[in-house]
C-alpha positions in Angstrom: 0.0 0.0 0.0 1.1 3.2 -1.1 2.1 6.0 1.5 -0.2 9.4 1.4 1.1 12.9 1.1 1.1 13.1 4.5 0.8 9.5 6.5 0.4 9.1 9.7 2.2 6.3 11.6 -0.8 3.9 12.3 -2.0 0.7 10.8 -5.0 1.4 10.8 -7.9 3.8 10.1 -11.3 3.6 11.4 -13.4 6.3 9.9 -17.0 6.8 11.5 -19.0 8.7 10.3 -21.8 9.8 13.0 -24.0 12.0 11.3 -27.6 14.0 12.1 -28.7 13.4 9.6 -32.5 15.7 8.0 -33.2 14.3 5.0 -34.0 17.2 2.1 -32.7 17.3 -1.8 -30.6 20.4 -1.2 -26.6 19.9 -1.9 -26.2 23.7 -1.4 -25.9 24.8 2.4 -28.8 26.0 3.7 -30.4 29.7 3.3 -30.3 32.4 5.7 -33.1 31.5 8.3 -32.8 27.8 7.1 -32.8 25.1 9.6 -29.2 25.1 11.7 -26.5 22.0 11.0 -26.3 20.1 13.9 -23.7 20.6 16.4 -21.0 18.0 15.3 -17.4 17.6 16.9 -14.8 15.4 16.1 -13.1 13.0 18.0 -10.1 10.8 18.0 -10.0 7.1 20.1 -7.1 4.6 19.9 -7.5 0.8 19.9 -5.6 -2.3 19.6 -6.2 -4.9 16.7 -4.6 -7.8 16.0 -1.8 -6.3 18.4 -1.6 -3.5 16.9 -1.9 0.3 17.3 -4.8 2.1 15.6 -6.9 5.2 15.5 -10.7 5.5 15.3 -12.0 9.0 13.9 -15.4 9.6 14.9 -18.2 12.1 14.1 -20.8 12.9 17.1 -24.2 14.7 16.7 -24.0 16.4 19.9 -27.3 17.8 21.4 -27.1 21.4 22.9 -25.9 21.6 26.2 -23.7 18.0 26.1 -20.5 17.6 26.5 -18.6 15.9 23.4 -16.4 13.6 25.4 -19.0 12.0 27.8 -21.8 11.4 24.4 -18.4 9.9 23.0 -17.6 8.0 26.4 -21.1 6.8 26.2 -21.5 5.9 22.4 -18.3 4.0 21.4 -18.3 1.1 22.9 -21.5 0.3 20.5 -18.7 0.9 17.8 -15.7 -1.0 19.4 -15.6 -1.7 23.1 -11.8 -1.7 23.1 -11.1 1.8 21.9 -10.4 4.5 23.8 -10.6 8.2 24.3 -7.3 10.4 23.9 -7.4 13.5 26.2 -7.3 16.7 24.1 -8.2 15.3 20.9 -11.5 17.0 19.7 -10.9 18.1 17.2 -12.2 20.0 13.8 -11.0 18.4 10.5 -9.7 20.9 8.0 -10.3 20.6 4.4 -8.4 17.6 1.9 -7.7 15.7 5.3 -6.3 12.2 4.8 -6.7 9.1 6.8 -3.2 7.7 5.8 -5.1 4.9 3.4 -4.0 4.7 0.0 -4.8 1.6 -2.3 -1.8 0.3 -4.6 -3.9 -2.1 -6.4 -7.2 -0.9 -8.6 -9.9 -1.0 -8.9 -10.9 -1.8 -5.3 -13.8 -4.7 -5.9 -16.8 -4.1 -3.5 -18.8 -6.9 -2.3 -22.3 -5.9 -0.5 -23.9 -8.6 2.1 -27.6 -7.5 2.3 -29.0 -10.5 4.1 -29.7 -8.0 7.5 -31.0 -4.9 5.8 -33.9 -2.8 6.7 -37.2 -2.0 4.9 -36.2 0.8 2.5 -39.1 1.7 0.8 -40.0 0.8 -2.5 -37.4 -0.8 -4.4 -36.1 -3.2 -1.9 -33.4 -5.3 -2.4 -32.3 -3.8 -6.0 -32.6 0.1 -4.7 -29.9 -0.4 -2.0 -27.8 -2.3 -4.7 -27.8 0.6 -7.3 -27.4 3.0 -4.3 -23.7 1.5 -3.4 -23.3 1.0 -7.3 -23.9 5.0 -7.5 -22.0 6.0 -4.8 -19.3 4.0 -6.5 -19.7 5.5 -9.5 -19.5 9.1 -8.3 -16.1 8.7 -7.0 -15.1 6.9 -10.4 -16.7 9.7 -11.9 -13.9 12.4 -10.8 -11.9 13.1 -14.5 -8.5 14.3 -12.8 -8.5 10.6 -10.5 -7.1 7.2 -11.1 -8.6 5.8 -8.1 -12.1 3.5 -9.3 -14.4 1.0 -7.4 -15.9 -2.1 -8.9 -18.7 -4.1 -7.7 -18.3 -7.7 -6.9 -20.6 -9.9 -5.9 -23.3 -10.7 -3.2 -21.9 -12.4 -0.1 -23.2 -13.4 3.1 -20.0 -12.7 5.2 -20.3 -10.4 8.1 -17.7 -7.6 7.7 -14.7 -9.2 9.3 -12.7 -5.9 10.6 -16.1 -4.8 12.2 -15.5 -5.2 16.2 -19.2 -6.3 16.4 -19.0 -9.4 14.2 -18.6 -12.5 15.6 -14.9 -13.4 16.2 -11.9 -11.4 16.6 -11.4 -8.3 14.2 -9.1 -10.0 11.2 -8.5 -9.4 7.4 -9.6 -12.1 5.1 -8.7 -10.5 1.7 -12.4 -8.9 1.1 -13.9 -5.5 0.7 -17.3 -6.1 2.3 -20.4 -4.0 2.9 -23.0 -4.9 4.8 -25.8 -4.5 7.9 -25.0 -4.6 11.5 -27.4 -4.1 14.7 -25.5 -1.5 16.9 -26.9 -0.6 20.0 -26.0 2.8 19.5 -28.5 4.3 17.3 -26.3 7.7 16.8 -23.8 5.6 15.1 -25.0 5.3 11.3 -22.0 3.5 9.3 -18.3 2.9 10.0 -16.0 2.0 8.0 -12.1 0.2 8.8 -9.2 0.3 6.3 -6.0 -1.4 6.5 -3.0 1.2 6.6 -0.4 -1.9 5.5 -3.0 -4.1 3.6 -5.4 -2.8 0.5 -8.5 -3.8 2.3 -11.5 -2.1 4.4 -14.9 -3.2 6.2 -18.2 -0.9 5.9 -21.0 -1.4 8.1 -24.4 0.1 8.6 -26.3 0.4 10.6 -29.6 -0.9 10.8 -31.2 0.3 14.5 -29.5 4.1 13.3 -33.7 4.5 12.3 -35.8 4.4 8.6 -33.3 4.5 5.9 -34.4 5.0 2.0 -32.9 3.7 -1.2 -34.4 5.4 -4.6 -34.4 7.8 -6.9 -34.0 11.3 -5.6 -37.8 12.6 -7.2 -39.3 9.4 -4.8 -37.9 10.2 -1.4 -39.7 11.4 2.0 -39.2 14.3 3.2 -38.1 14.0 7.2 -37.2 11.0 8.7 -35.3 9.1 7.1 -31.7 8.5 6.0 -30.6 8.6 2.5 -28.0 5.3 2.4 -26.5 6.8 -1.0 -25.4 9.9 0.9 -23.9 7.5 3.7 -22.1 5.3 1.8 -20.8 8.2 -0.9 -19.1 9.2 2.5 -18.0 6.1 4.3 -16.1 5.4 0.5 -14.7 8.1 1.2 -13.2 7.4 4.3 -12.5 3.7 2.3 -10.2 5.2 -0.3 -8.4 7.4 2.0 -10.3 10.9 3.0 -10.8 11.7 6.7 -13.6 14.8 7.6 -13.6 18.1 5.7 -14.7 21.1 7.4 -15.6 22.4 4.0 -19.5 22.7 4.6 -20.9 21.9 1.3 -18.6 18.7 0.5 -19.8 15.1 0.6 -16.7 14.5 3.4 -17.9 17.4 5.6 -18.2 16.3 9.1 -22.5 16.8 9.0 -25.0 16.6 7.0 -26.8 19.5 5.3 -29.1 17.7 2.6 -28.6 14.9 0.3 -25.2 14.6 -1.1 -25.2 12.3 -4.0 -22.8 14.5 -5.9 -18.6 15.4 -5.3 -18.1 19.1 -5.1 -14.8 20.9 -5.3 -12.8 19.5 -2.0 -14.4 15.9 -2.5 -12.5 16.0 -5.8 -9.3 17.6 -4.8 -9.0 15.2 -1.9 -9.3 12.0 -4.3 -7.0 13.4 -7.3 -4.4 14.7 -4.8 -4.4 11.1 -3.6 -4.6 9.5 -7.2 -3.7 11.8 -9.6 -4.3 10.9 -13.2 -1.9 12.2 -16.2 -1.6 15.6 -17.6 -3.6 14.4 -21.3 -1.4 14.6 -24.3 -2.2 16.6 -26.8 -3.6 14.4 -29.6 -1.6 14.8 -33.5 -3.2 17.0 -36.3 -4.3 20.3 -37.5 -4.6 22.9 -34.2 -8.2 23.2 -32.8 -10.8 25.5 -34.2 -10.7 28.5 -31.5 -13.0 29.3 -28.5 -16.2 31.1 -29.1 -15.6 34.5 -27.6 -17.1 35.3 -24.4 -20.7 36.7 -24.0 -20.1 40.1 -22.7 -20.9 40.8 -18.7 -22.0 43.6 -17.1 -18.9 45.3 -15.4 -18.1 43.7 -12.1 -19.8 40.3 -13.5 -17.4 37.1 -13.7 -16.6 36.5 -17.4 -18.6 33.7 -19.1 -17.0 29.8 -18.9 -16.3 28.4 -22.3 -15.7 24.7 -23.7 -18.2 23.2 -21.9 -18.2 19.4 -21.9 -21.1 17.1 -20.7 -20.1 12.9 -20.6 -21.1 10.2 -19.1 -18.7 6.7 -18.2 -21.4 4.6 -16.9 -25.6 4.4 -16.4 -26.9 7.4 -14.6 -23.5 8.5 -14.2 -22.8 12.4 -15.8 -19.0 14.5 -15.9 -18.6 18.0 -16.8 -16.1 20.0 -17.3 -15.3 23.7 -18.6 -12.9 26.8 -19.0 -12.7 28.9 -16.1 -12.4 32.5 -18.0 -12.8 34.8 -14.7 -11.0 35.7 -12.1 -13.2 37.4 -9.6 -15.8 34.8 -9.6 -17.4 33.8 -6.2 -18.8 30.2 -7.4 -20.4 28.4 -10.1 -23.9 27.7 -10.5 -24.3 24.3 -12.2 -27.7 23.9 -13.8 -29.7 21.3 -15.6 -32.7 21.1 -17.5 -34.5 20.5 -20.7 -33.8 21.9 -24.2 -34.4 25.0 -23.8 -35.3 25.0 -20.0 -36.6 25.2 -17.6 -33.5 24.7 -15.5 -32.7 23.8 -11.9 -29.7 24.6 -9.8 -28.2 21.1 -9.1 -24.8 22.1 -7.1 -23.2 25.9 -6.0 -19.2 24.9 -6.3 -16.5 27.4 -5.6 -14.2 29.7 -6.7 -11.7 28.2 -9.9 -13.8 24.9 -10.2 -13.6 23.1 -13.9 -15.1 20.1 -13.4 -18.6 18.6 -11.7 -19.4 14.4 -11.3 -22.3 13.0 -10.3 -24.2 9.4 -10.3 -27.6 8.7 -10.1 -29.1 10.9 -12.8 -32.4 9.6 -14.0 -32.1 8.3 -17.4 -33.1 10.5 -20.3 -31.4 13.8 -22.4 -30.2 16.5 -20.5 -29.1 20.0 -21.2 -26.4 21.4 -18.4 -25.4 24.6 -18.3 -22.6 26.6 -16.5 -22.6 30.2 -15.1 -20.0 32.0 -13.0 -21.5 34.3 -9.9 -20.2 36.6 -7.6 -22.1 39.4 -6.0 -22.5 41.8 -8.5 -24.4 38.8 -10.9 -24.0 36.0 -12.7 -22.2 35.6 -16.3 -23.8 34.4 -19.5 -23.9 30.5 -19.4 -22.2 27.9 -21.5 -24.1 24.8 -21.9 -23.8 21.6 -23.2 -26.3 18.2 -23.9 -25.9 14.6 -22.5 -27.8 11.4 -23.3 -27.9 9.8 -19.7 -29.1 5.9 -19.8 
C-alpha cells in the first residue's frame, strides 16, 4: 500500500462517520433563516487490533448543552468496546484531510452482504444495490482521479474488521459492505481500512432509524436517512479521505441535505491522492478557436467556455469547462431541458472546472454553466448529455 502525502504512523484507520442526519434534496448549504446544522465535533480514540496500534476517527451529533467527550464515552463502545478516548483530541478536521489509506492495487472490488437490511421503501433489495453501485460510480466519476471501485458480488460474510461481528477483528482479503445491529443508534455507518493491507470493512447500521434507497424525485421528506449519501461518504473514508470542514462537501463532518454529488474538496481530496496524467495533446491540424465570451455587465465574472457534458457509466454524468474569470465567487451548475426550464443542481467554488455525479435519472439532458459573484451571474455555456 502506497504512503499518502502526509501518513500518519498507524496501521490502521477507522473512519465513523456519526452524522444527524435531516433528510431534504438540497446539496447547497442552507439559506439564511434555514434550519441550523447540527452541532458535530470530532473525536479521535485509539484501539488495539490484532496487536496493533490504531486510530478510530469519529463524528458525534451532539445535542445542545452536552458535553462531546461524555456522548463519545457513552457511544463507542457500541462501535468497538476496546477503543479509547485520547485526552485533548477533539478536534475540527480541515479541508483535503487524509486518513493515511492509500490503495496500490485498482480497482478496489466491492462486495455488499444484504442479508440483514432494513425495509427501504419501495425498491427493496435492488434500490440499495444501485445505491452503493452509485456511490461508487460518483467517486469513479472524478476526471482528474485514477482511483475506481468495482462491484463484486453478493456475499453473506459479516464484515470481518467490524468489532461487532462474531470473532476477533481479522482481514480475510475482502472488501465487504454490509448490515449490522448496533446498539447505539447515533452511530450510522463505520468503515475500517488497512493502513499496511489494501483492504477495508463498511457497516451500517440498521437500528440508526428508517433509511431509504431510490431515486431522488421518490424520497420522503423528514425521517429518514438517505443510504446513497452515507455510503458516498464512508467510501470516502475507504479510499483514504478523513472529515472536511468544508461545509458543502460530501466529506464534511454533517449533514446538510442529500449529497449524492462530489463538489470541489471531495475532488481535490481524491486526485491529490490519485492523480491521473496531464492528457497529451492528440496529433493534427490545431483546434478550431474558443467562441468569444458573452459580454458581462462590469463587475460580472466572465462567461465559462468549452463546456463538456459525458457520461462513463448508467446514470453516471461528468462536466467540465474553461474557467475565463477571475473574480468569480462560485459556479452555479444547472440542468434542465432543451431550452429550459432549469434547476440549480450544485453551488461549487471559486476556480472549479469540473462537476461528477451518479444517479441521474435516465433521459437527455441539457447542463449549463454560469459563473457568480455578488455583482451577478455571467452568460452561461451549456452543453447536452444522453444519460441511460
Amino acid at each position: 500500500m502506497r504512503r499518502p502525502p502526509s501518513p500518519r504512523p498507524l496501521a490502521f484507520i477507522l473512519g465513523v462517520a456519526w452524522l444527524a442526519l435531516l433528510l431534504g434534496v438540497d446539496v447547497a448549504p442552507p439559506a439564511a433563516g434555514g434550519p441550523a446544522p447540527s452541532r458535530l465535533a470530532a473525536v479521535r480514540a485509539s484501539v488495539d487490533v490484532d496487536g496493533e496500534p490504531a486510530v478510530v476517527t469519529v463524528l458525534l451529533d451532539v445535542a445542545p448543552g452536552e458535553d462531546a467527550a461524555q456522548v463519545a464515552r457513552q457511544a463507542l463502545p457500541s462501535v468497538d468496546p476496546g477503543a479509547r478516548l485520547v485526552d485533548g483530541e477533539t478536534t475540527v478536521e480541515l479541508p483535503f484531510s487524509m486518513t493515511g489509506v492509500v490503495w496500490d492495487a485498482l480497482p478496489v472490488v466491492v462486495n455488499y452482504n444484504d442479508a440483514r437490511a432494513p425495509d427501504t421503501g419501495r425498491g427493496g433489495r435492488a434500490a440499495r444495490l444501485d445505491a452503493l453501485r452509485n456511490a461508487m460510480a460518483t467517486w469513479n466519476a472524478v476526471p482528474t482521479s485514477t482511483f475506481e471501485f468495482a462491484y463484486g458480488a453478493a456475499t453473506t460474510r459479516c464484515p470481518s474488521l467490524a468489532d461487532a461481528c462474531p470473532g476477533p477483528k481479522r482481514f480475510d482479503g475482502e472488501n465487504d459492505v454490509g448490515w449490522i445491529d448496533l446498539t447505539d443508534r447515533r452511530v450510522l455507518a463505520s468503515t475500517t481500512s488497512g493502513l499496511r493491507r489494501d483492504e477495508f470493512d463498511m457497516v451500517v447500521n440498521r437500528r440508526a432509524g428508517r433509511w431509504y434507497a431510490g431515486p431522488l424525485d421518490s424520497a420522503p421528506i423528514g425521517g429518514w436517512y438517505d443510504l446513497e449519501t452515507v455510503l458516498l461518504h464512508e467510501l470516502g473514508h475507504s479510499l483514504g479521505l478523513d472529515h472536511s470542514a468544508t461545509t458543502n462537501s460530501v466529506m464534511y463532518a454533517g449533514y446538510l441535505g442529500v449529497r449524492r454529488a462530489l463538489t470541489l474538496d471531495d475532488v481535490f481530496g481524491v486526485t491529490l491522492l490519485y492523480p491521473a496524467p496531464a492528457p497529451q495533446p492528440a496529433p493534427g491540424p490545431a483546434p478550431a478557436p474558443s467562441p468569444a465570451p458573452q459580454p458581462s455587465a462590469p463587475g460580472v465574472p466572465a462567461t465559462p467556455a468549452q463546456l463538456i457534458a459525458t457520461t462513463s457509466g448508467p446514470g453516471t454524468v461528468r462536466l467540465s469547462w474553461e474557467d475565463r474569470s477571475d473574480n468569480e465567487a462560485e459556479f452555479r451548475i444547472e440542468r434542465g431541458p432543451n431550452g429550459g426550464p432549469y434547476a440549480l443542481v450544485l453551488r461549487a467554488g471559486p476556480n472549479v472546472t469540473s462537476y461528477a455525479a451518479s444517479g441521474v435519472p435516465a433521459g437527455t439532458y441539457v447542463y449549463r454553466v454560469l459563473a457568480c459573484n455578488a455583482a451577478g451571474c455571467s452568460g452561461s455555456v451549456s452543453a447536452t448529455v444522453v444519460v441511460k
